[in-house]
N, C-alpha and C positions, 0 to 999 in steps of 0.2 A: 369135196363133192356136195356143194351146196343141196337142199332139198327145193323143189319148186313147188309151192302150197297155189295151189287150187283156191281163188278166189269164191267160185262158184259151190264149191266145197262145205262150206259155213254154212253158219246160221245168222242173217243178216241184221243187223241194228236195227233199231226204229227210230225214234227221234225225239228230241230233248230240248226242252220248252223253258225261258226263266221270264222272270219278271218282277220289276221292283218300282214303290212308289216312295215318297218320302217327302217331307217340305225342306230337310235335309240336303235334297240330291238335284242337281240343276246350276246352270252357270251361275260362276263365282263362287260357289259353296266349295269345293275341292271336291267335291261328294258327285260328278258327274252319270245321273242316272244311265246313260248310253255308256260311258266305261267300265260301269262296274256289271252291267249285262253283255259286256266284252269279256269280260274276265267269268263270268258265271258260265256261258256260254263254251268256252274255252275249257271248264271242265270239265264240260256236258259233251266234248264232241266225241268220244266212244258212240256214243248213241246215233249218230250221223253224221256222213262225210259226203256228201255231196254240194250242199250247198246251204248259208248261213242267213240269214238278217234280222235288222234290229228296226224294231219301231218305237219314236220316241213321241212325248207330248208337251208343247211347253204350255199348257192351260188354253191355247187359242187354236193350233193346228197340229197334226202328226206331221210326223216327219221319216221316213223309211230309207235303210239304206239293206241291200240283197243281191246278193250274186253266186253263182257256183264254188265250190273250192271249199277248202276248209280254212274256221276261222283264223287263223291266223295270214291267212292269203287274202282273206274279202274286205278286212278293216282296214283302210291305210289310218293317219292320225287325220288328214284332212274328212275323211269318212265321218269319222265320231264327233269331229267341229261340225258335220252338217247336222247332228241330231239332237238338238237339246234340250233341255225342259227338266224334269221332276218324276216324269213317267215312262219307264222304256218295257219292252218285253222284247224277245229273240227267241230264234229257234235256229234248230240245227237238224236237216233234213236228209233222211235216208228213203226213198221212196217206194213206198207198195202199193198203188196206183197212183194212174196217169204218168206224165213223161216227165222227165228231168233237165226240161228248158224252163227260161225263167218266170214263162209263166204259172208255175209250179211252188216259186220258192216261196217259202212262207217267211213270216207274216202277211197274209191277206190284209188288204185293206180295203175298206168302202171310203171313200171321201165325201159321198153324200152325207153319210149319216157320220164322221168321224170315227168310225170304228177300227179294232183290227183285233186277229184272231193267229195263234198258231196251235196246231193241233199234233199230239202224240199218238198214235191208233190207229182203230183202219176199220171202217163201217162194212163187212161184208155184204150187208142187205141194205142195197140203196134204193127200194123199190118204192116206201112210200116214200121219199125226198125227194125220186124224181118227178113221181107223181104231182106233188102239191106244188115243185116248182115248174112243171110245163101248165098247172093249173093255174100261175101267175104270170104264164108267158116267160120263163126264165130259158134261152137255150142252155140246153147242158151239154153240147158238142166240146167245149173247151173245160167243161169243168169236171174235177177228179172228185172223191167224195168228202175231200176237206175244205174245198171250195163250194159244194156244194152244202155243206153244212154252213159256211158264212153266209151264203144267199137267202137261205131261208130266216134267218136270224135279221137281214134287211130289209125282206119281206114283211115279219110283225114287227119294224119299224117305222117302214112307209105306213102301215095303219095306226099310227101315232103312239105305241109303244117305246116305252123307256127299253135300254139296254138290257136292263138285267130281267125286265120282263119279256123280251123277248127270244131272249134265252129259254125260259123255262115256259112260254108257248113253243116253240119249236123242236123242244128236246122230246116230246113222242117221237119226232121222222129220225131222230138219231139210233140206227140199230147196227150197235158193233160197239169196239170199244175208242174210249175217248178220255184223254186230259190235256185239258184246255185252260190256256191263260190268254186273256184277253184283253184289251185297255179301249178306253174313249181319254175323252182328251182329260178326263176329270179324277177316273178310279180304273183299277183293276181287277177282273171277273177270273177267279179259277172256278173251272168243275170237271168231276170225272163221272164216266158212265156207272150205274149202278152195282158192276160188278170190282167198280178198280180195280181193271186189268192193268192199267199202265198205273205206275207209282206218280203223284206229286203231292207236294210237301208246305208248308207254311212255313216261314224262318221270319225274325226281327233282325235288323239291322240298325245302329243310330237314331234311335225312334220312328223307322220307318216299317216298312213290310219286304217281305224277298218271297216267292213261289218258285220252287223248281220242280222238275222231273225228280231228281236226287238232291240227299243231303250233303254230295261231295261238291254242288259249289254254295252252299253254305260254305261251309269250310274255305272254301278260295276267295269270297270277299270277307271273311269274318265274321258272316252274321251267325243267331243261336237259331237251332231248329224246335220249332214249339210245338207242331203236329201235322199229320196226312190231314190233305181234303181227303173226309168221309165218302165211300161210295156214294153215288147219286146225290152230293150235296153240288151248290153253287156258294162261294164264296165275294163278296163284292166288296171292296176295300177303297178307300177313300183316306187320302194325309192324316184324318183323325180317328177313323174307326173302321172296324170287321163285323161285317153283317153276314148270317149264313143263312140259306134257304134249304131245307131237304127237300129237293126236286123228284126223287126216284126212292122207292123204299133202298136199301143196300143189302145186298149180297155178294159179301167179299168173297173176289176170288181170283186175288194177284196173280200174276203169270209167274207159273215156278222157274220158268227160264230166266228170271230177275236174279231169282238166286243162284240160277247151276250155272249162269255167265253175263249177263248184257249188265246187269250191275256193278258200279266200279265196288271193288274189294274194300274202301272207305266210307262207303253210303251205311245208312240207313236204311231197312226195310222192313215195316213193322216192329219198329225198335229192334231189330237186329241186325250186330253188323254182317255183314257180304260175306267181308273176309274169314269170320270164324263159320260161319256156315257151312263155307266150302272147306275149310279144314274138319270140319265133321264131318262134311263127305267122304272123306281121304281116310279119316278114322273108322268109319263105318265100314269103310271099302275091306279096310287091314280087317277085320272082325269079320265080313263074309267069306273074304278072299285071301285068306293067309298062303303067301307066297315065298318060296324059299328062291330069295335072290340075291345080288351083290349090291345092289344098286337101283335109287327111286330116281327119273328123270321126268322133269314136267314138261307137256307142251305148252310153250312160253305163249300168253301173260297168264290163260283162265286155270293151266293147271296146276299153278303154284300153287294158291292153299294147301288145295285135296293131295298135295303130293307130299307137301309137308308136314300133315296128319296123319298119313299113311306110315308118312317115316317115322314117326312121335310113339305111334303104337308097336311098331313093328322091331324098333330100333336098324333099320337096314336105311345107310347111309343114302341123305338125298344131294344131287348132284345136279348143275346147270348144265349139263351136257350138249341141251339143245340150244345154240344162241341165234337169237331173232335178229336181224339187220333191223335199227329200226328207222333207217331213212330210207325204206324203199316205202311209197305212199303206197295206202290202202289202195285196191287195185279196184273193188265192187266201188267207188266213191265214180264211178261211170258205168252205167247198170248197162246198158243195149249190149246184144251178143256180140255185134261186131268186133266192139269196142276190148266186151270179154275175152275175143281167142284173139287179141292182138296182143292184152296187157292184164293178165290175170295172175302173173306169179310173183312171187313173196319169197325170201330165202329164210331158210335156218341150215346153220352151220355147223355138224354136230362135231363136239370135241373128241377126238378120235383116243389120246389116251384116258378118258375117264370111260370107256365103252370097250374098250378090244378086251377080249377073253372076258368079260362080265356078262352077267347074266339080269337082265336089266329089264326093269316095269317102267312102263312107259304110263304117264295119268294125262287124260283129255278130259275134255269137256261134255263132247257130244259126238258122233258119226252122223252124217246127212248120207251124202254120196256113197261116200268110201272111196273117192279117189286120191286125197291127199292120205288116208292111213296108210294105203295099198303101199306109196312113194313113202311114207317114215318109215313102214315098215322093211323094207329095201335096203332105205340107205344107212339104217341100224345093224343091218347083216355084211353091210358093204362097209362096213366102220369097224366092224371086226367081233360087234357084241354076239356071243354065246347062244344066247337066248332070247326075245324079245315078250312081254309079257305084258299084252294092252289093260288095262284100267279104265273105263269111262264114272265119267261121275255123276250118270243121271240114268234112267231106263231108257232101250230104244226108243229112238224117234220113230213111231209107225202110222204117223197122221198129220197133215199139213197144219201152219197156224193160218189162223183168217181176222189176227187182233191184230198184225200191226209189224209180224215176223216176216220176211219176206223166204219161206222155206219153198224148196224146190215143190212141185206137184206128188201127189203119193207115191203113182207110179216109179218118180226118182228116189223115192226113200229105200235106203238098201234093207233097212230095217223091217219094212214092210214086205219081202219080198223074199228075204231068208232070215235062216233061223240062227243062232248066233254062231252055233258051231260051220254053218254054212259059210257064214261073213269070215269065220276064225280064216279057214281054208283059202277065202280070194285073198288074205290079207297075207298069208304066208306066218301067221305069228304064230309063236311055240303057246299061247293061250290068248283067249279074249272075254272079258269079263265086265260085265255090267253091273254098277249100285241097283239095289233091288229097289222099285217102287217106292216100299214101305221104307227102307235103310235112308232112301231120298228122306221122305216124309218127316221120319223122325230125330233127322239129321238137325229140320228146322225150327224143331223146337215146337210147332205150331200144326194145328187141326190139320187132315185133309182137305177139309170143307173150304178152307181157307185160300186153296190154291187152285188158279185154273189150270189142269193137270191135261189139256184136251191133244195133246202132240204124242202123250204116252196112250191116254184110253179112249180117244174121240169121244168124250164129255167135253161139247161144245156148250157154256152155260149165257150165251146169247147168239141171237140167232146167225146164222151165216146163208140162210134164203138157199135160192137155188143151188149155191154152191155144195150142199148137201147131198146133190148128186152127183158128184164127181168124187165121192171117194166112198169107201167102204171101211164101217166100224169094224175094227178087229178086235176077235178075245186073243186074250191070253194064250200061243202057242199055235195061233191062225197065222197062215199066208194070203196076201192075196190071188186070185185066180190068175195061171198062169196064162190067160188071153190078157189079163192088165197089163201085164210087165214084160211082155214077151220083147217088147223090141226094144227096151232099156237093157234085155239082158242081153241081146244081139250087138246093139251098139258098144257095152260095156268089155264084150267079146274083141272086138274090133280093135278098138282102145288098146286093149292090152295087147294085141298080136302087132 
């Protein structure tokens, strides 16, 4: 009795940006810059699965190749013979505006000015970009806020600005969050918004340079990870040297969601790694929530740590009970609803003797909906297990993100709208229990300060504009008004009958 996981269910990737320069890398050398941002790219696609491309430089021209799919579909080898030179950057896109045709797929390129641009993040407030670009005659009918962020950057071009200074003219109209690698035909530009929200990283390779989102494709072409671009820095690198500008004072405030999932379990994140993080989760859990049971089962891939810390302290054996099919494709990697109720589901297959008559904790990551728990929890009862007894390893989600998460609207958070012993009830589970805030916090080793925390306490720490008024800050132990959510709870009704 397979399980069908709810695509729509999650919490969606964002997208995953590399870039490498080198006098190393480029035809003949073996060192081909567009191969080895095939390969970096290729471990970056966790972070987005809809669509990939690479821009190279060979000192005289860019060269681009981009199409939907995930990378291992969009490269053929003749792909990578069209891209060559010394300079390449890639990205891997998961979309939280605009649509998902190719004029969407990034890398952006200007051919006027030889430029090109891929962006991680997602500008809530595009109110003065739109502004200063209908004030340059820019139509924005076709363009989403990543694109619109390259225009204005061609803008204090055309007024005979060099690249990297018109980067940091332009970066007032930039409001939300942002990490960005970028190249002309000569260097490569990282920079993140002032709060680095989104992680990216500096690495050496062969005496050249590497920029990713994560330090786990370092690790896939070899090279050594040397440091984060600093919040609100600009970074500009050229075959001989690293120049940095602080663009934006900084106020770190990573997205704690790097740590509680979208980061591979191998990364780096603020020198620390993924994977022991979330087994602190799992350790802290066992210390809130001491559970008398037979058996720890993780929802395969995020709850493996926290499940296995859970079982470190508890001593109650951990078990793969749930197994992932893992050649059925990512099903969000085609966002449009239509596309959704045709091809949304995902299987796990739970091992029926390591569950029947056990009394079994079940560790995730997060709850959005609650319509894939509702269905674990089900077919756990229907497998023979005793008892089911949820674990998440973060605090409710009770507030949309606006950096780059593609999370359903408030009203869909179930979080927001009951109270946990409420959610216990639709889920049918013998318990349901949440990492405390603070248990999160101290899990990471690191400040609160340090994290933007805005999905648990609507502490949004840049601006998200109007969007401001489509949801309602909740305290601690608030629901929202039940005129919000009345007809998510109707539907939800529906659903289940």
């Amino acid at each position: 009795m397979p399980l069908a996981v709810s695509s729509t269910d999650q919490l969606k990737e964002k997208c995953g940006v590399f870039g490498i320069i080198g006098q190393n890398f480029g035809d003949n050398t073996g060192l081909e810059a567009a191969r080895l941002t095939f390969y970096g790219l290729w471990a970056l696609q966790h972070r987005g699965q809809e669509s990939s491309g690479i821009v190279s430089s060979d000192g005289n021209n860019l060269h681009r190749h981009a199409a939907q799919g995930l990378v291992a579909t969009v490269y053929r080898e003749e792909d990578l013979e069209q891209l060559p030179g010394h300079i390449a950057i890639g990205h891997n896109r998961y979309s939280t505006s605009g649509g998902n045709d190719d004029l969407y797929n990034q890398p952006f390129v200007d051919n006027k000015h030889n430029i090109a641009l891929g962006h991680n993040g997602n500008l809530p407030d595009t109110s003065m970009l739109e502004e200063f670009l209908e004030g340059r005659g820019i139509r924005l009918k076709e363009l989403n806020d990543s694109s619109m962020m390259a225009a204005a950057i061609s803008c204090y071009m055309d007024d005979g600005m060099d690249f990297p200074t018109a980067i940091q003219k332009a970066w007032p109209l930039f409001t939300g969050a942002f990490s960005i690698v970028g190249m002309n035909k000569d260097s490569i530009v990282a920079f993140r918004d002032e709060c680095g929200i989104r992680p990216l990283s500096i690495g050496t390779f062969d005496g050249g340079y590497v920029v990713a989102s994560e330090t786990c494709a370092f690790d896939t072409i070899g090279a050594e990870f040397v440091r984060d671009v600093e919040p609100g820095e600009l970074v500009v690198i050229t075959e001989n040297e690293l120049t940095s500008f602080q663009v934006a004072k900084p106020n770190l405030k990573l997205d704690i969601f790097e740590m509680v999932y979208f980061a591979r379990p191998d990364s780096l994140l603020l020198n620390k790694r993924v994977d022991i993080v979330r087994q602190d989760f799992g350790r802290q859990m066992a210390k809130e929530f001491p559970i008398d049971a037979d058996v720890i089962v993780p929802v395969p891939d995020s709850g493996i740590p926290a499940a296995l810390g859970y079982s470190q302290v508890s001593g109650i054996p951990f078990e793969m009970a749930l197994i992932k099919n893992r050649y059925i494709h990512r099903t969000f990697i085609r966002p449009t609803e239509q596309l959704r109720e045709r091809d949304l589901k995902m299987k796990l297959n739970p091992v029926i003797d390591l569950l029947k008559d056990k009394r079994v904790i079940v560790v995730d990551d997060s709850i959005v909906r609650g319509t894939t728990m509702r269905h674990l929890v089900a077919m756990l009862f229907e497998a023979g297990a005793k008892e089911v007894h949820l674990l998440i390893t973060c605090p409710p989600v009770r507030h949309p993100d606006f950096y780059g998460i593609n999370t359903p609207k408030q009203t869909e958070l179930m979080a927001a709208y009951m109270t946990v012993e409420e959610m216990r009830q639709q889920f049918r589970a013998t318990s349901l229990h949440y990492l405390s805030f603070e248990g999160m916090i101290n899990a990471t080793g690191l400040p609160e300060s340090t994290f933007n925390n805005s999905c648990f306490n609507g502490d949004y720490p840049i601006s998200i504009g109007k969007q401001a008024q489509e949801i309602v800050i909740l305290k601690p132990g608030e629901k929202l008004p039940r005129s919000k959510y009345k007809k998510v709870e109707l539907a939800s009704a529906k659903a289940r009958s």
